[in-house]
N, C-alpha and C positions, 0 to 999 in steps of 0.2 A: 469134729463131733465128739470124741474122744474126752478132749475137755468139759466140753458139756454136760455129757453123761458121768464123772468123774465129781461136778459140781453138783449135780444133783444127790449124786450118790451121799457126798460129803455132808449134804445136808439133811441129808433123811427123807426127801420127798420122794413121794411116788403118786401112783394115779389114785389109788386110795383116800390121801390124805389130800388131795388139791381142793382148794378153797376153806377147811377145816381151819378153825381157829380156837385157839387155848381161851380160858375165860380171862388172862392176862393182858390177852392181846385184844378181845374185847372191852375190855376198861380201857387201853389204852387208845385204843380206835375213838370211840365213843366221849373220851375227854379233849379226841383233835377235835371231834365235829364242834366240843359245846365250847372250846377254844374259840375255834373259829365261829359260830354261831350260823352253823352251816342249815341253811332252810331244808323242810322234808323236801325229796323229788328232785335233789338237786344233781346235776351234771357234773360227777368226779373223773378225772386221769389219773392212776397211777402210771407211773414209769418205774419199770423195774419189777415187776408185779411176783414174779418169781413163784412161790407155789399156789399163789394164788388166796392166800388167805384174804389179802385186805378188801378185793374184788366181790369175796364173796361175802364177808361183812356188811359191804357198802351194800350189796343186792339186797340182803336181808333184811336194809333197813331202808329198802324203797329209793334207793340214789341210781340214778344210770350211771353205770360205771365201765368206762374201757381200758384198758391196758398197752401198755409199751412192752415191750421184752425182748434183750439181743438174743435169748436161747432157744431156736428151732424148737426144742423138744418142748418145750415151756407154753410156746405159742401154740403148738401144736396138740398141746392137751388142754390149754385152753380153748381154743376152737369146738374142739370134740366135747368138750360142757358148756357149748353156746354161748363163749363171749366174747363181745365186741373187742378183737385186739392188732396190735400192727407191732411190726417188728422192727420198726422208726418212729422215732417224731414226726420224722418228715414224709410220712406215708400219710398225717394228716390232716386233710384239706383245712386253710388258714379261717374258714368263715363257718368252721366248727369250733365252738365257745362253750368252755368249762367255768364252772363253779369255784372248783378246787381242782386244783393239782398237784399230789403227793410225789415226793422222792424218798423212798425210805433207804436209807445207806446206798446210795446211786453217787450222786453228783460227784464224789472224790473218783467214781471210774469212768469221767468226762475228760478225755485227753486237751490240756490247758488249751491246745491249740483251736479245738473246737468249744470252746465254753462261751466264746462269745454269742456264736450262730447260734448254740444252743439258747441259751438263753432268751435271749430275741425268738427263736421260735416259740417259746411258752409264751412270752408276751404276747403272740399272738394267737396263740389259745387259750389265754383265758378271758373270761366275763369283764366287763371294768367293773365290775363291784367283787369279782372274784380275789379267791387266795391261795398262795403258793404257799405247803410248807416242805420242810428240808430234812429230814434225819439225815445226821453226817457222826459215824464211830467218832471219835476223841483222840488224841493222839498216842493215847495206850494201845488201843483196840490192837491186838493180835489181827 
């Protein structure tokens, strides 16, 4: 837990700020959707949701949106602001079908051994007209 609270710290989140978004990270959100030509009302996953910005973006803009997240404390304040989230992929059910499904700097902390399974479980979450996208740092990234 240690770690966790150490993660969060590092990053500046608190209960205050959860689901808050910069008007940066608006424009950015908002060029994935017209990227992807994401219809209104449409059913999003993040994985990885972390403070909760993107979650609550998407709510704003009328998307049903749930969340992944390995951080107890994470899920656990998302919870307590009412949203939909699991602390696995594999918490769920396969014949629940998303639109989109966002990784925003996730995927590189999918240990190689599990990437296969992983993967294939998204395939079975999302829509067949759906779409995955990926943010992955660059080989700089500190």
């Amino acid at each position: 837990m240690a770690d966790n609270e150490n993660y969060i710290d590092w990053k500046g989140w608190d209960s205050n700020s959860f689901t808050l978004t910069s008007d940066l990270e608006k424009a950015y959100f908002e060029n994935i959707f017209r990227f992807i030509g994401l219809k209104k009302s449409s059913k999003i996953l993040e994985i990885g949701f972390g403070n909760g910005g993107f979650l609550g973006y998407a709510l704003s803009k009328n998307h049903q949106c749930d969340g992944v997240e390995v951080n107890k404390s994470l899920v656990n304040l998302a919870l307590e602001n009412k949203f939909s989230v699991f602390s696995s992929i594999y918490e769920i059910e396969d014949n629940k079908k998303y639109d989109l499904i966002v990784l925003f700097d996730v995927i590189e902390h999918i240990p190689e051994i599990e990437i296969k399974n992983f993967i294939k479980k998204l395939s079975t979450l999302l829509s067949k007209s759906g779409s995955i996208f990926l943010r992955f740092p660059n080989g700089a990234s500190p």
